[in-house]
C-alpha positions, -999 to +999 in steps of 0.1 A: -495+468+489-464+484+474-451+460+444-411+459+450-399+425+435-379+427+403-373+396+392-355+375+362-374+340+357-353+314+332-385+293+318-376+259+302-396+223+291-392+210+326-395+246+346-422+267+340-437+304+355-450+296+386-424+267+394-396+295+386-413+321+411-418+294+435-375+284+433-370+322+435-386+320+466-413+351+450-444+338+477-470+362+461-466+372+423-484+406+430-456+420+449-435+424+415-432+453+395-402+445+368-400+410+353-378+399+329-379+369+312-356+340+295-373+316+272-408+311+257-440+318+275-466+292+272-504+299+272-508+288+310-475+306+319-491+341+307-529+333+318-506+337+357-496+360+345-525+378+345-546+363+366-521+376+396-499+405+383-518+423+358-531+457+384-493+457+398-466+447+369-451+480+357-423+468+335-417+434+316-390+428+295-402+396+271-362+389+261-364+369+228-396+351+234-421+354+206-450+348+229-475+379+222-511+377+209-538+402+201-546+419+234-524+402+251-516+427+275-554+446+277-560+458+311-530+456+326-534+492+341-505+499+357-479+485+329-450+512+315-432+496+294-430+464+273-396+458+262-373+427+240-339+416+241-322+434+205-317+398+191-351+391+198-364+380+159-394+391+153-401+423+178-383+454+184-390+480+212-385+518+216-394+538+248-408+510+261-435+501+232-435+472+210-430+475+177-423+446+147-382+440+143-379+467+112-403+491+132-428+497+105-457+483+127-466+497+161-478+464+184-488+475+217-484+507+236-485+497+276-519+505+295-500+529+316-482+547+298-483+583+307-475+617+288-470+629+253-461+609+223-450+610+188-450+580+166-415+572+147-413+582+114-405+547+101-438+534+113-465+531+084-489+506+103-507+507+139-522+478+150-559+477+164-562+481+195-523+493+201-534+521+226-563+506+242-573+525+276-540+541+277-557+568+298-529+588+306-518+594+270-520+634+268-510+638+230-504+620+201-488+632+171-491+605+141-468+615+109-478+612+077-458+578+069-487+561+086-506+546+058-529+524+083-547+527+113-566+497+125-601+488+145-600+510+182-565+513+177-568+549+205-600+532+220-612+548+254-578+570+260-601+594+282-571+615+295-560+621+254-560+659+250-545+662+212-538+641+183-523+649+148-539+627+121-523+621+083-538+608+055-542+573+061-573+539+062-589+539+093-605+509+105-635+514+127-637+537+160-603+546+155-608+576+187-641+557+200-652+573+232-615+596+235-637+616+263-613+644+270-601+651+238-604+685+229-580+693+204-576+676+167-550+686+141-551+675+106-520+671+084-518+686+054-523+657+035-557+649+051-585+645+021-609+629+043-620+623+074-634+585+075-663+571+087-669+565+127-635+580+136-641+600+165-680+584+179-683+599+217-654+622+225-678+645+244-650+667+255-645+679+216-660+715+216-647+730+178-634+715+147-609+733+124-615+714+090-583+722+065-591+733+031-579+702+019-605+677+031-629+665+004-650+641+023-665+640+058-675+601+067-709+582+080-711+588+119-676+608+120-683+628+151-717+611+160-722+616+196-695+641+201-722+662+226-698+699+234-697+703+200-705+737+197-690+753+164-678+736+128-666+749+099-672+736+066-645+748+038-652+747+005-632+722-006-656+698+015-685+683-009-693+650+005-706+650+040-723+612+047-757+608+066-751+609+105-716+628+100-729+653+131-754+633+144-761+643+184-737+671+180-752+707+192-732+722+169-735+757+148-723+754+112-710+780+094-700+769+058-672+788+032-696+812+009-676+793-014-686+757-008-705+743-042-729+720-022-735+725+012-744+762+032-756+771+067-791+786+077-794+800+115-763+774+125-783+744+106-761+726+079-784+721+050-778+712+008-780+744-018-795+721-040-832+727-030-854+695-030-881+688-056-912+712-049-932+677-053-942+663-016-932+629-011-950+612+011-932+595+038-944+562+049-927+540+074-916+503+067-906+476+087-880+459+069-872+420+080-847+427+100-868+447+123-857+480+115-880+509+108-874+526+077-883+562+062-877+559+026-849+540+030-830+509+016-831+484+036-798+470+052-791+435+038-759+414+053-739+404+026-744+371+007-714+352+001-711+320-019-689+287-015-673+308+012-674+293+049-702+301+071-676+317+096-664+347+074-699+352+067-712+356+100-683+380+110-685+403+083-728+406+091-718+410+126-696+439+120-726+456+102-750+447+126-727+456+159-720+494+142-757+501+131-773+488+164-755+512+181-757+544+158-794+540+158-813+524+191-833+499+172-819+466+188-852+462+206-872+455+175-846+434+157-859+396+150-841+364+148-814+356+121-805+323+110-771+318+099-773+278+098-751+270+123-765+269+160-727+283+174-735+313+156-773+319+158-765+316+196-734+341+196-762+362+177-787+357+203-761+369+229-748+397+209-784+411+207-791+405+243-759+422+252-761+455+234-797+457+245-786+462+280-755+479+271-778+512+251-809+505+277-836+489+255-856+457+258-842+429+243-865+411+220-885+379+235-872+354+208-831+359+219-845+338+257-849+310+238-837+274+251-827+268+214-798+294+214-781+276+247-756+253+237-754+219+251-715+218+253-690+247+257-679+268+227-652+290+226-648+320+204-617+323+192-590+303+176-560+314+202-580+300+232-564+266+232-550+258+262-570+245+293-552+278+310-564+304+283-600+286+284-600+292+320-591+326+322-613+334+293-648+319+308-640+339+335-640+371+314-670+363+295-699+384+299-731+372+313-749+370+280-728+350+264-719+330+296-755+318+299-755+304+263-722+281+271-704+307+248-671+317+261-651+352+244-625+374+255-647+403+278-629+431+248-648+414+221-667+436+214-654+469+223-631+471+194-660+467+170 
């Protein structure tokens, strides 16, 4: 099938998306590759949307409708460009991204957009998740007037070859899983590289660290397997536990470098340990997790604050250290005291289990952790169209509790 409709839709109270394709005489909405449309988009109008165009749609031009949500156009793999009438109030585009009207935020990058790519100068903000699974990205160059980089915001671009990176706060798995990335390119102004930035780009063979970074972050290049050579400047004096972790790499450190040298490729400390022999003895600490010396990791306790932001700001915690370490099959039940969320916590255990091979504990099979009546995660899925859609997407795990979640839920944590 060769998409070949382009098509202008006028949407209004009385005529809605499918109605307007119907008039047009459009028989099968997979067979158009432009759309362009005149007035708002409702929920149900975009869940067609997606439910019948979303592998063949290649250009859409959203006019002055201010319908877009947070990952709103995820997986539609064959879209080029995104585009807005210029009176349109709130959104502004530019080589077919979508960008806020004053173009200091970068929205959404389309899934199929191919080729290299430099961000404009006047952008200071990219939203998470703004170019997810664009797998034909080649290079990125960011400048340094991006102050912020949000949560998977270059998640899964496996064709990504090169990036240029400034100085900026990085939310979490900025480059997660960028699997053919072989080149990186600090700016100048780069004093540190943040925690969990670049987790599972196995294509990532050397690392040129400038002299100006300070500060290497927790998990930074954990899992980055063709690592083979790194070089440690002396400027760099903080390195965080699990920086390298599952990296085969051979260190070589600046003879310079006040805290850190290499031995035989091996990064160690030049401060030498106490000659007194600790004895290591291995813990169990209540959430299941065996420790070696270590503090044990506590979720944070908030007070007079609702149960919801507590649960989310756990999760995050739990979500990140489940999968840098394995031990999700020896976790044990955590009571949050409210049944929605001890049984999205019973399917978020059950689904990383199976998603980094491990048993998932006996307790998370329990009939108490299946709701009796349908919950939906998310306060954008209102509409009986967006539910729809939605339980369709939900993984099994969560589907067999009677939770329902967008199916990218979890990848951008």
């Amino acid at each position: 099938m060769i998409p070949n409709i382009d098509i202008k839709v006028s949407l209004s109270s009385e005529v809605r998306f499918e109605q307007a394709l119907k008039e047009a005489g459009v028989d099968d909405a997979a067979y158009i590759w432009k759309l362009s449309i005149i007035g708002e988009l409702t929920d149900d109008d975009f869940c067609y949307i997606r439910e019948n165009m979303a592998k063949t749609l290649q250009e859409v031009d959203l006019g002055k409708s201010l319908f877009f949500f947070y990952g709103a156009f995820d997986d539609f793999i064959s879209l080029k460009s995104i585009t807005v009438h210029p009176e349109n109030p709130e959104y502004a585009s530019e080589n077919g991204i979508l960008f806020s009207k004053d173009m200091t935020i970068l929205i959404r990058c389309p899934q199929g957009k191919e080729g290299d790519y430099v961000v404009p100068d006047s952008v200071n903000y990219i939203r998470g998740g703004a170019f997810w699974k664009c797998s034909g990205l080649t290079s990125i160059i960011i400048p340094d007037s991006v102050r912020e980089i949000m949560d998977a915001a270059f998640y899964y671009c496996t064709g990504l070859k090169s990036v240029t990176i400034p100085q900026a706060y990085y939310g979490i798995k900025v480059f997660s899983r960028c699997t053919g990335l072989v080149s990186i390119h600090f700016s100048s102004s780069v004093t540190e590289i943040p925690d969990g930035i670049f987790p599972s780009c196995t294509s990532l063979i050397s690392i040129d660290i400038p002299e100006s970074v300070k500060y290497i972050g927790r998990s930074a290049f954990w899992g980055c397997t063709a690592l083979v050579s790194v070089f440690i400047p002396a400027s760099v004096t903080i390195i965080k536990i699990g920086a390298f972790d599952d990296c085969p790499a051979y260190f070589t450190v600046h003879p310079d470098n006040p805290v850190y040298k290499s031995k035989n490729g091996k990064l160690t400390k030049r401060i030498e340990p106490s000659s007194q022999k600790i004895e290591k003895t291995k813990n169990i600490n209540k959430y299941g997790f065996e420790d070696e010396n270590k503090n044990e990791i506590v979720p944070p306790v908030y007070i007079n604050i609702e149960k919801k932001i507590h649960f989310w700001n756990w999760l995050i915690v739990f979500v990140d250290e489940m999968r840098l370490t394995g031990y999700i099959k020896n976790v044990i039940e955590h009571d949050f005291g409210c049944v929605e969320y001890n049984a999205m916590f019973a399917g978020v255990v059950e689904y990383l289990s199976n998603e980094i091979g491990v048993a998932a504990p006996v307790w998370v099979y329990n009939d108490k952790f299946t709701l009796k009546q349908p919950y939906f995660f998310g306060d954008y899925i209102k509409s009986d169209g967006m539910r729809k859609l939605i339980m369709s997407e939900t993984p099994q795990e969560f589907k067999c509790r009677n939770i329902f979640l967008g199916a990218n839920t979890f990848d951008r944590f």
